[in-house]
FIGU-776130 format. One record per atom (N, C-alpha, C, CB): residue in one letter; x negated, y negated, z negated. Coordinates in steps of 0.02 Angstrom, whole numbers, padded with zeros to 5 digits, always signed. Glycine has a CB too. Layout:
<atoms>
AXYZ ...
</atoms>
This chain:
<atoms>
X+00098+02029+01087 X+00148+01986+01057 X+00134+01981+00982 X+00219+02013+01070 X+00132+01921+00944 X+00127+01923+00870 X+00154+01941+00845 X+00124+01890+00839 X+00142+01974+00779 X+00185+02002+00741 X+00254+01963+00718 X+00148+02021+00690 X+00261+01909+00731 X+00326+01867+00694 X+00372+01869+00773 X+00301+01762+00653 X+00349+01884+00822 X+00408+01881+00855 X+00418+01968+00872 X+00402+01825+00926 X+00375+01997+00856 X+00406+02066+00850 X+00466+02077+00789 X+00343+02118+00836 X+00451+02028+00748 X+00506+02053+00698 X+00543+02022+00726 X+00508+02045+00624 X+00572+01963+00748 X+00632+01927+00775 X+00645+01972+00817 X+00628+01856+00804 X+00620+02009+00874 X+00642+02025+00909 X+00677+02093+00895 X+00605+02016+00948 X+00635+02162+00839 X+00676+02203+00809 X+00737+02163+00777 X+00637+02241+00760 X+00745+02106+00733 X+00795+02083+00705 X+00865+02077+00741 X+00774+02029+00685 X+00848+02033+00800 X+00900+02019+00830 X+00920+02108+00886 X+00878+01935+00875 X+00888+02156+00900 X+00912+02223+00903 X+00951+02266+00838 X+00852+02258+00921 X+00931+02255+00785 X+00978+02286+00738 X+01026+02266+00722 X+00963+02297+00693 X+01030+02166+00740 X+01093+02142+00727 X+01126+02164+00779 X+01099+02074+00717 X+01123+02182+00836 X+01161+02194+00899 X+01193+02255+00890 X+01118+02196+00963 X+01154+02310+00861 X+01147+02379+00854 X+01214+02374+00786 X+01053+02409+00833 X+01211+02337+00745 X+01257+02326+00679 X+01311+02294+00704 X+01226+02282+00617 X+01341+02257+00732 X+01367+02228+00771 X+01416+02280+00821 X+01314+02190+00800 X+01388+02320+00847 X+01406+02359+00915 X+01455+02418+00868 X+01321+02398+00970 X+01417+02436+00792 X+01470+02481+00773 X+01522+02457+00730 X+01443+02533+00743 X+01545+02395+00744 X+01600+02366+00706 X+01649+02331+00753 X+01572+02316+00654 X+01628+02324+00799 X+01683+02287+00856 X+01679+02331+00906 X+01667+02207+00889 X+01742+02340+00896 X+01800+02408+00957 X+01809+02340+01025 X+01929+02443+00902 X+01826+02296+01024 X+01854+02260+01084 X+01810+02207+01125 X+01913+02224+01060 X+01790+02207+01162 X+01751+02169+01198 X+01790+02108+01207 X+01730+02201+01258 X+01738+02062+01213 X+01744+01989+01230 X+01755+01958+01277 X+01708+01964+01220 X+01783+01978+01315 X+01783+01979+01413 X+01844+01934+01421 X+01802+02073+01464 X+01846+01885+01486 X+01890+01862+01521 X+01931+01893+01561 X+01869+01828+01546 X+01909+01962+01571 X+01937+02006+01629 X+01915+02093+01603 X+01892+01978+01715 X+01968+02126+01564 X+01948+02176+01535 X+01948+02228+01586 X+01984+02189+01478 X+01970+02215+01661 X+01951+02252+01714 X+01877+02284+01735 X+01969+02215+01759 X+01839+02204+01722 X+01769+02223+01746 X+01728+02237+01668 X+01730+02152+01799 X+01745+02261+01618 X+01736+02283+01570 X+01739+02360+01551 X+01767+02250+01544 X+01769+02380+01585 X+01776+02456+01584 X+01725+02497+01626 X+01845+02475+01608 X+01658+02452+01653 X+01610+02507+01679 X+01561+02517+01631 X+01576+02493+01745 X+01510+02551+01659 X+01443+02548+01608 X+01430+02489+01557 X+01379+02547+01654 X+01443+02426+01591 X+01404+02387+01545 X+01478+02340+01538 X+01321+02348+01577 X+01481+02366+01479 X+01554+02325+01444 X+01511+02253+01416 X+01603+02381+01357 X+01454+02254+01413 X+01391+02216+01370 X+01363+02152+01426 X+01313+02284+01349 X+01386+02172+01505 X+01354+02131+01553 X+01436+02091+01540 X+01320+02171+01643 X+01493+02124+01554 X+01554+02056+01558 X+01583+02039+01505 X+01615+02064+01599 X+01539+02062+01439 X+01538+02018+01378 X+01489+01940+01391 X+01501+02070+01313 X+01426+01940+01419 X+01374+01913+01429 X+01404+01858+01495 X+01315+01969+01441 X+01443+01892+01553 X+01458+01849+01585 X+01521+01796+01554 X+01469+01883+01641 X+01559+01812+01527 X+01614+01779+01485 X+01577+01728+01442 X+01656+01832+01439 X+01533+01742+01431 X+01495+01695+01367 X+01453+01654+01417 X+01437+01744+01299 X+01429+01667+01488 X+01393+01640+01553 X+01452+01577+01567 X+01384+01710+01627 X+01490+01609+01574 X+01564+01541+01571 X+01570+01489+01554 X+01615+01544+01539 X+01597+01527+01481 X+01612+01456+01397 X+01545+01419+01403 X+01616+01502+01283 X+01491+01441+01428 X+01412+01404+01406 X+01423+01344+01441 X+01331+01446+01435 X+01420+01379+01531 X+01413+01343+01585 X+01492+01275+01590 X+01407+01411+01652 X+01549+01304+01565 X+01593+01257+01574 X+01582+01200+01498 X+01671+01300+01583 X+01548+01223+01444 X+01541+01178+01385 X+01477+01140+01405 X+01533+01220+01310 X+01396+01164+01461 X+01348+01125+01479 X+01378+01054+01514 X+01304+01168+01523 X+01420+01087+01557 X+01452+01036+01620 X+01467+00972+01568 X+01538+01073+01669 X+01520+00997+01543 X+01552+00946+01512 X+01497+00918+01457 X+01622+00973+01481 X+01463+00944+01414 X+01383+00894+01373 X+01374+00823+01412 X+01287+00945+01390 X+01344+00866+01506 X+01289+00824+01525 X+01325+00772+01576 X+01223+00869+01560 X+01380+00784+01560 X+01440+00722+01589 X+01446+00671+01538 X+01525+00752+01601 X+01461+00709+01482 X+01485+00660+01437 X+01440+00611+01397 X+01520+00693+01394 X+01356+00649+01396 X+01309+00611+01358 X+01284+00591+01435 X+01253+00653+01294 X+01299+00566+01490 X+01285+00523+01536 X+01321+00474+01538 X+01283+00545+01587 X+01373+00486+01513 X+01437+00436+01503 X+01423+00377+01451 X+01505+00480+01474 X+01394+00423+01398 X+01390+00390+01333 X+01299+00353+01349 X+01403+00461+01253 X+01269+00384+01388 X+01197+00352+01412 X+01215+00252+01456 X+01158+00431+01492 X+01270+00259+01472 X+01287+00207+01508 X+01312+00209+01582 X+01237+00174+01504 X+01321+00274+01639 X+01353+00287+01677 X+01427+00343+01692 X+01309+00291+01701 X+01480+00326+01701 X+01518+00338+01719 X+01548+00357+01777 X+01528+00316+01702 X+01583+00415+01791 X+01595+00429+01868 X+01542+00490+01877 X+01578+00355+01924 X+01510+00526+01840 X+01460+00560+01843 X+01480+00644+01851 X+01422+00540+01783 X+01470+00705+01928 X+01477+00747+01921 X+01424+00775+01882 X+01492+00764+01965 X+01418+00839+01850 X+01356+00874+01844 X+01313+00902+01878 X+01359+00907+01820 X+01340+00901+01946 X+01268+00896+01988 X+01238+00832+01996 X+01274+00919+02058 X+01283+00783+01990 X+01243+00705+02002 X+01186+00697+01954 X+01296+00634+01985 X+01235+00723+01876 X+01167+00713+01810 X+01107+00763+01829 X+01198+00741+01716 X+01117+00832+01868 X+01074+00874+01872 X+01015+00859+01920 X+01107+00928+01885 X+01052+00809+01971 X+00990+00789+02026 X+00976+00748+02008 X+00992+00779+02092 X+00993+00689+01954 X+00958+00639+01944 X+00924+00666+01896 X+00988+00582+01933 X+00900+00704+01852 X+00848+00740+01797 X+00775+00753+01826 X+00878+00817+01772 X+00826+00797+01876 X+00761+00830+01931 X+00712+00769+01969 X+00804+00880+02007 X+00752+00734+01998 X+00722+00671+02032 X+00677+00625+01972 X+00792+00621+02068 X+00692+00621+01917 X+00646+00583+01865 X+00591+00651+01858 X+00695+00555+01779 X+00612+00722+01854 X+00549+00752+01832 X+00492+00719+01863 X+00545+00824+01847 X+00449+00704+01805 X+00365+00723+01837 X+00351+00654+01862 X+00356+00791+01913 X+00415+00614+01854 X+00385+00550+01909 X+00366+00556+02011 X+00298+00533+01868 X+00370+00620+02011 X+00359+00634+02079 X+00405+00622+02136 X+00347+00691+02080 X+00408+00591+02198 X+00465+00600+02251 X+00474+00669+02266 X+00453+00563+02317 X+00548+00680+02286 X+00574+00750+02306 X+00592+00752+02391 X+00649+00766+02257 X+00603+00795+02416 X+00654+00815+02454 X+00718+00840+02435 X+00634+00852+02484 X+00766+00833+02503 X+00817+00862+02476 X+00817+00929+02473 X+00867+00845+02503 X+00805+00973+02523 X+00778+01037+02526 X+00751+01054+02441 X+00714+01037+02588 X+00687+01043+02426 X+00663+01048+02343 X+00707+01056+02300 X+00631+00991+02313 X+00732+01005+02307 X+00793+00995+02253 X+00830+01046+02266 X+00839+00928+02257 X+00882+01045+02319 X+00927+01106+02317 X+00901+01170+02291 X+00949+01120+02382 X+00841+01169+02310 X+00780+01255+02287 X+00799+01257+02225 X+00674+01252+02287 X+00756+01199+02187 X+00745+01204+02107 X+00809+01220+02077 X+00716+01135+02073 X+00855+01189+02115 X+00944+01185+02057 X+00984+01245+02085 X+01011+01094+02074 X+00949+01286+02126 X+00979+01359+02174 X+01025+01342+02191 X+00996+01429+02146 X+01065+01265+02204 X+01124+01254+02249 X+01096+01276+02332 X+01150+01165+02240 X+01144+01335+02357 X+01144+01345+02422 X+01162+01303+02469 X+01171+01388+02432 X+01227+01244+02483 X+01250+01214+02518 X+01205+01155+02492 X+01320+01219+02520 X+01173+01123+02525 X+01105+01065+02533 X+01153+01006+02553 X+01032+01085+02607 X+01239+01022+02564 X+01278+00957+02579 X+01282+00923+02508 X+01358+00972+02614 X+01302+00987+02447 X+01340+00957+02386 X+01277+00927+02364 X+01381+01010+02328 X+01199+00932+02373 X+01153+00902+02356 X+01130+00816+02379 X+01115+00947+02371 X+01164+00826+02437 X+01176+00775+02492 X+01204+00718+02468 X+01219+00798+02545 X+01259+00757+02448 X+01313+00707+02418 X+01286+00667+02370 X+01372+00739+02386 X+01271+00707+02322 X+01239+00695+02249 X+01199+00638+02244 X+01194+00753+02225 X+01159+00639+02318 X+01102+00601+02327 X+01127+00522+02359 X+01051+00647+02380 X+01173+00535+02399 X+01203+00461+02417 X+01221+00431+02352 X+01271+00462+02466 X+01273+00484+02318 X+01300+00432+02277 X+01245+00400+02230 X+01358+00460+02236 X+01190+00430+02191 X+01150+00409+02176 X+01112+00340+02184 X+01133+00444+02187 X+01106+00349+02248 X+01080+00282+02283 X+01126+00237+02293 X+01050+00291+02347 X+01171+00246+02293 X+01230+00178+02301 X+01260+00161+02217 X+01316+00209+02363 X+01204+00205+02167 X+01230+00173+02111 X+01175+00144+02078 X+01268+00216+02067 X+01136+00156+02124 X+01050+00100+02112 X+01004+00117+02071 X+01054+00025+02079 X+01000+00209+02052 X+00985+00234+02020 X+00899+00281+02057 X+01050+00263+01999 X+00932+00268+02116 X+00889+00316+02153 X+00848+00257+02214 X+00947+00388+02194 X+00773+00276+02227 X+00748+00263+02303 X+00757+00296+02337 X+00695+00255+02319 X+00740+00289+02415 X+00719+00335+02475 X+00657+00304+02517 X+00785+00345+02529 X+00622+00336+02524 X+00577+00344+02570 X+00572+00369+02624 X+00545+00361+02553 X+00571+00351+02679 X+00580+00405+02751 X+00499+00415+02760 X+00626+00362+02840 X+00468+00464+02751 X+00411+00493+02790 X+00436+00526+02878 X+00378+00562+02733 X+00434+00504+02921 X+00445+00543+02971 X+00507+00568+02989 X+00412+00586+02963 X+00517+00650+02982 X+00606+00655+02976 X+00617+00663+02921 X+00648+00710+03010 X+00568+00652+02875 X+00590+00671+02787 X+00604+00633+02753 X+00548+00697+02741 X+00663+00631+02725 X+00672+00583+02679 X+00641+00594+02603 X+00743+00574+02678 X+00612+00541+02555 X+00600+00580+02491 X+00638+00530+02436 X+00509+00594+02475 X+00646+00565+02377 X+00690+00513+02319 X+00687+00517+02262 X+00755+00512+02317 X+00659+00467+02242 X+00628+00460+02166 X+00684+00400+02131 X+00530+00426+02167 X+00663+00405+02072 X+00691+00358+02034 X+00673+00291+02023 X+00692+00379+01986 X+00725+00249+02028 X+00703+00179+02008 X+00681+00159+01946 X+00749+00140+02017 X+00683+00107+01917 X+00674+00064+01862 X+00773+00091+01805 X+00660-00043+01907 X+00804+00086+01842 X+00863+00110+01820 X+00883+00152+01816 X+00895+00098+01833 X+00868+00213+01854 X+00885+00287+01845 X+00822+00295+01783 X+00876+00343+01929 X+00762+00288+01777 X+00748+00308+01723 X+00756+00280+01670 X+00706+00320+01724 X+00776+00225+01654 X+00790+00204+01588 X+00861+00244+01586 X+00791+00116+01575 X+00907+00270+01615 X+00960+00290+01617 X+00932+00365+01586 X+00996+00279+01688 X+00887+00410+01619 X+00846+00445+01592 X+00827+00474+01535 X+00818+00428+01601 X+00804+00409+01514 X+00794+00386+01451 X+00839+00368+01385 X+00769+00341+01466 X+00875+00332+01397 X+00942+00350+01343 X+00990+00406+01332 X+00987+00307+01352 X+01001+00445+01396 X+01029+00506+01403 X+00989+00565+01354 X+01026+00522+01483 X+00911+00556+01360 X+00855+00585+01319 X+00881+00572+01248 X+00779+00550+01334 X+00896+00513+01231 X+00897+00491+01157 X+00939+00495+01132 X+00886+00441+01139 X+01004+00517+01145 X+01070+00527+01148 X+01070+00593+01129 X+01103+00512+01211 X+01053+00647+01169 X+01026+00714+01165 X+00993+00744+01103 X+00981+00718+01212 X+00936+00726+01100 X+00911+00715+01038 X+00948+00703+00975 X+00876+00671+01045 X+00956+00662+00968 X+01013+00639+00909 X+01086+00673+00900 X+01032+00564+00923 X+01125+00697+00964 X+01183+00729+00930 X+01172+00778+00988 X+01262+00687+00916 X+01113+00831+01006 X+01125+00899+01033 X+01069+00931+00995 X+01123+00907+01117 X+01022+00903+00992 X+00946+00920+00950 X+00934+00929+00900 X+00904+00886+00946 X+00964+00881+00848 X+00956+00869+00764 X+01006+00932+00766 X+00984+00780+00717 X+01039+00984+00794 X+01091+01017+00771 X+01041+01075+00775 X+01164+01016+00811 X+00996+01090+00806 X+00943+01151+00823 X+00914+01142+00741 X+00871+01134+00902 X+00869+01209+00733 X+00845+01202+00663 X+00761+01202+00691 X+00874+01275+00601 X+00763+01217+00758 X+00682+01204+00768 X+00613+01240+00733 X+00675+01136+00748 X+00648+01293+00696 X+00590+01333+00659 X+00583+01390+00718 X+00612+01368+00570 X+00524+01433+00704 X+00512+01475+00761 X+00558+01539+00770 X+00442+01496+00756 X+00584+01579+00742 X+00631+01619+00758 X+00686+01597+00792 X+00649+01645+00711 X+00720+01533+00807 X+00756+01483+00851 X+00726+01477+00913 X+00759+01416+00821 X+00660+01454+00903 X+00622+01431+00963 X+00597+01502+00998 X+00556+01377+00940 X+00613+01555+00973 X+00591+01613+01025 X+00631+01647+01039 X+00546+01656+01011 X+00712+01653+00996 X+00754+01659+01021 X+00808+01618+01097 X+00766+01662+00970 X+00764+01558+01102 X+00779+01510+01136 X+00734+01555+01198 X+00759+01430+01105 X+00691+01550+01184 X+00636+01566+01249 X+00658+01645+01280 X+00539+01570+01213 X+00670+01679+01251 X+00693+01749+01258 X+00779+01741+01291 X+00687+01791+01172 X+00810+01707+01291 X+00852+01689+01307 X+00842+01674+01399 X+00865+01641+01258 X+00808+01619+01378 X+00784+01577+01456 X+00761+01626+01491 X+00721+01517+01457 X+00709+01665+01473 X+00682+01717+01506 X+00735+01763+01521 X+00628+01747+01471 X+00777+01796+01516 X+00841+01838+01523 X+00885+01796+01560 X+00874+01862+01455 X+00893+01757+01552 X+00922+01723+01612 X+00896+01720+01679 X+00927+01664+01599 X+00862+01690+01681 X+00789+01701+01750 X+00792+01775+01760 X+00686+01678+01719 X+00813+01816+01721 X+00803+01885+01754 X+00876+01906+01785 X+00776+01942+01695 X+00929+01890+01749 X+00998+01876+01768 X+00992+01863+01849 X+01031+01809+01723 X+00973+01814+01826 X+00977+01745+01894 X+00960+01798+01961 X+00893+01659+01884 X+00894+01827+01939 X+00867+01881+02011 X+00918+01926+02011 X+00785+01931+02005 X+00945+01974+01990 X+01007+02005+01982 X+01068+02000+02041 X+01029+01976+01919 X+01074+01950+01996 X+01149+01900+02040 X+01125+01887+02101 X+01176+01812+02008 X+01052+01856+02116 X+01036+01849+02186 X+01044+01915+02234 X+00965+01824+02188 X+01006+01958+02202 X+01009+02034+02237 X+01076+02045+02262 X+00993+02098+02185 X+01123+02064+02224 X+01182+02082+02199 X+01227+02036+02267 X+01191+02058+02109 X+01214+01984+02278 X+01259+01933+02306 X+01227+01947+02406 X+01237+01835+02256 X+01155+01929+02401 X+01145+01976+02466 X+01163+02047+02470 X+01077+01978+02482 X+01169+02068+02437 X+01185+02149+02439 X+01270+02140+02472 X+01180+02196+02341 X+01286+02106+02430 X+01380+02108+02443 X+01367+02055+02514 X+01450+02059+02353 X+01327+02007+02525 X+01346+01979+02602 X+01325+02040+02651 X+01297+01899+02627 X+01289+02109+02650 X+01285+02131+02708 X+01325+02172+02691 X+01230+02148+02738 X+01387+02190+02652 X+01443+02234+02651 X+01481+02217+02701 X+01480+02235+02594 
</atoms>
């Protein structure tokens, strides 16, 4: 690892470490599940929350402001995925990539899509596949520019940001396996 993200990364430990001996009260939605070992995991999930209920509402609203309306956040989420790469999907894929388990709410996502002329289908066989039109990506596309301009210009984009960003993502993805474990573990209880 280079030396500049070893210092970010001691940095942001001593701020934690400085931090930890000045605040007596945790940050929790539920000071129940706060009282085990890791008062620090349902600080983290509480903040997993405010993120996830403030993302929802972003990628609604700068879809809104992109030029469509009526938009859940899984609709904006499968129509992203479906422009990635330019490539056709399955529905199966899709549900994978976005870890939605029920392949109906993906289902859904996907009709409405297509009945808002945003989306193709292709039937290969019994497979259906679904890419984007001429209109889902310019839709795409302004949603992009929108983003940029009032979610982006707010980032400072120098590298201690950008690896705090990445270190982030990565801890999440490790989260993510966690919660998976954790969740089969509790279905064979």
């Amino acid at each position: 690892m280079p030396t500049d993200k070893k210092t970010t990364r001691a940095s942001v430990k001593a701020n934690f470490a400085q931090q930890g001996n000045t605040r007596k009260v945790p940050i929790v939605s539920s000071l129940h599940l706060a009282s085990g070992r890791s008062k620090e995991l349902s600080e983290f999930e509480f903040g997993m929350i405010i993120a996830n209920n403030a993302f929802n509402r972003w990628i609604v609203r700068c879809i809104s402001a992109a030029g469509m309306k009526d938009m859940t956040p899984t609709d904006v989420l499968v129509l992203h995925h479906i422009n990635h790469r330019a490539r056709e999907k399955k529905l199966a894929d899709i549900a994978f990539i976005l870890n939605i388990e029920d392949a109906h709410i993906v289902n859904y996502s996907l009709k409405k899509l297509h009945a808002q002329g945003l989306v193709n289908t292709e039937r290969r066989g019994k497979e259906v596949l679904y890419s984007t039109n001429e209109a889902g990506q310019d839709l795409c596309k302004r949603y992009y520019e929108i983003r940029e301009r009032l979610l982006v210009s707010g980032l400072t984009g120098d590298d201690a940001e950008s690896f705090e960003l990445a270190e982030l993502a990565r801890f999440l993805r490790i989260l993510s396996g966690l919660y998976e474990q954790a969740a089969r573990s509790a279905t064979s209880m």
